[in-house]
C-alpha positions as CSV (number, residue, x, y, z in Angstrom):
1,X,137.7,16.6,304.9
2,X,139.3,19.4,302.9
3,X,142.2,21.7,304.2
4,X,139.7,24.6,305.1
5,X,137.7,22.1,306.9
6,X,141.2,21.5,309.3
7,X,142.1,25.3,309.2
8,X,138.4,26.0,310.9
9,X,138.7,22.5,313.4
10,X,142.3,23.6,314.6
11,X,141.6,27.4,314.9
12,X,138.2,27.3,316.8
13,X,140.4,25.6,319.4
14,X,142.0,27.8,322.6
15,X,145.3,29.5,322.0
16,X,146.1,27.7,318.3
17,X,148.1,30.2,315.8
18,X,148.6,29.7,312.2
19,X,151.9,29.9,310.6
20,X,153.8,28.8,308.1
21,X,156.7,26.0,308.8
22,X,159.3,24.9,305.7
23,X,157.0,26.3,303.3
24,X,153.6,24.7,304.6
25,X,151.0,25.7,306.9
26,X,151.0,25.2,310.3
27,X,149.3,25.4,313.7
28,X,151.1,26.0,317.0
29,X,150.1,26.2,320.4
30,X,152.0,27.9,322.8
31,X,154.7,28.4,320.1
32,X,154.9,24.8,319.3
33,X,154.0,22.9,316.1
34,X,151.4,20.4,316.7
35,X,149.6,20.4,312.9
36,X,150.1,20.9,309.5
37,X,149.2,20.8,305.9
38,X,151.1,19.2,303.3
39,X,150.8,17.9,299.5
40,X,149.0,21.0,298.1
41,X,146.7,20.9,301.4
42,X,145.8,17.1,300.6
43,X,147.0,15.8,303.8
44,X,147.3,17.2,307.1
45,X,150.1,15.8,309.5
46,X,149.8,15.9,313.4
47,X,151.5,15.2,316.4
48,X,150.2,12.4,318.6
49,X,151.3,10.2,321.2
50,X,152.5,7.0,319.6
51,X,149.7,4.8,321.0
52,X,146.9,6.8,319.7
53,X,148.4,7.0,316.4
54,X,148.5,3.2,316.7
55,X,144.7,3.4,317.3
56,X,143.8,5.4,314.4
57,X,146.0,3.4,312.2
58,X,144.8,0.3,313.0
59,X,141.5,1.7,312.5
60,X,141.4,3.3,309.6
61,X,144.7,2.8,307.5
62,X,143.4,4.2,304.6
63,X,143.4,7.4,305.5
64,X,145.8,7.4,308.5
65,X,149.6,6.7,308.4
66,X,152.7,7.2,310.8
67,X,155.1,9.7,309.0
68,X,158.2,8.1,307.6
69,X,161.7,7.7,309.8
70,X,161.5,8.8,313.1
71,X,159.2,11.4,313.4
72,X,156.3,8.9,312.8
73,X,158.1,6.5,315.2
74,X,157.8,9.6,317.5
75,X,153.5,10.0,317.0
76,X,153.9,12.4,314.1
77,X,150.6,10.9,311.8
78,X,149.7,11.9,308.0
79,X,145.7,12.0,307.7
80,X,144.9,12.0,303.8
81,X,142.3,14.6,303.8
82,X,140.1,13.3,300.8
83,X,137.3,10.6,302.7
84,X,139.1,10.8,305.5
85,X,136.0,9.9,308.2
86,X,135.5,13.6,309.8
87,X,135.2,12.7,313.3
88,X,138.0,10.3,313.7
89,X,139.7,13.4,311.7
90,X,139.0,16.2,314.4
91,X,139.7,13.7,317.2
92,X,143.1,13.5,315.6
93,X,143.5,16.7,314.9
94,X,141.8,17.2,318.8
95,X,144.5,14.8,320.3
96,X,146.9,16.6,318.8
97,X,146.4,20.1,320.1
98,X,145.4,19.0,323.6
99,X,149.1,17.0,323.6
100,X,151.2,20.0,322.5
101,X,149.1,22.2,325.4
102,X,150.3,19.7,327.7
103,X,154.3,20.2,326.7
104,X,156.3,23.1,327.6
105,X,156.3,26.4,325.1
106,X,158.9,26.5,322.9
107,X,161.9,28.5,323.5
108,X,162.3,31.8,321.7
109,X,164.4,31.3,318.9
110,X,167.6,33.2,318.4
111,X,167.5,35.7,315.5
112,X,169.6,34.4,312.3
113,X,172.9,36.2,311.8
């Protein structure tokens, strides 16, 4: 999988934006983060529950990972794009946005002073 190959997965689906988050690209659903790309675009990072990220990193830990600290102990999963298997990739990617639909939109942020 290559970055454009997530960027065309994550945007055909319902209601997913792309912005930009700390410098990287992301996707958002009803104003909430639920993708990104990192590492020059060579690994995308989603938000999943924590046991389907146990799934998919038991079954293929070569190309999926939890993401240090606690935001992989919360489901947040790095998928190192190059041979990653494409359709355990877009199931991820998949799981992901039909998680974030299921949470409540983000509040509107308050403008900086």
């Amino acid at each position: 999988m290559t970055a454009d190959d997530v960027r065309a997965v994550l945007l055909a689906l319902e209601g997913v934006e792309e912005g930009a988050h700390m410098g990287h690209p992301d996707f958002r659903v009803g104003g909430r983060v639920f993708a990104g790309l990192l590492a020059n675009d060579t690994v995308a990072s989603v938000g999943l529950d924590p046991d389907t990220q146990a799934g998919l990193v038991e079954e293929a830990p070569t190309w999926f990972a939890p993401a240090a600290g606690a935001w992989g102990r919360q489901g947040w999963t790095r998928i190192t794009l190059a041979g990653a298997p494409p359709e355990l990739a877009r199931a991820a990617l998949e799981a992901a946005w039909r998680l974030a639909r299921t949470r409540s939109p983000a509040r509107p942020r308050r403008p900086k002073r």
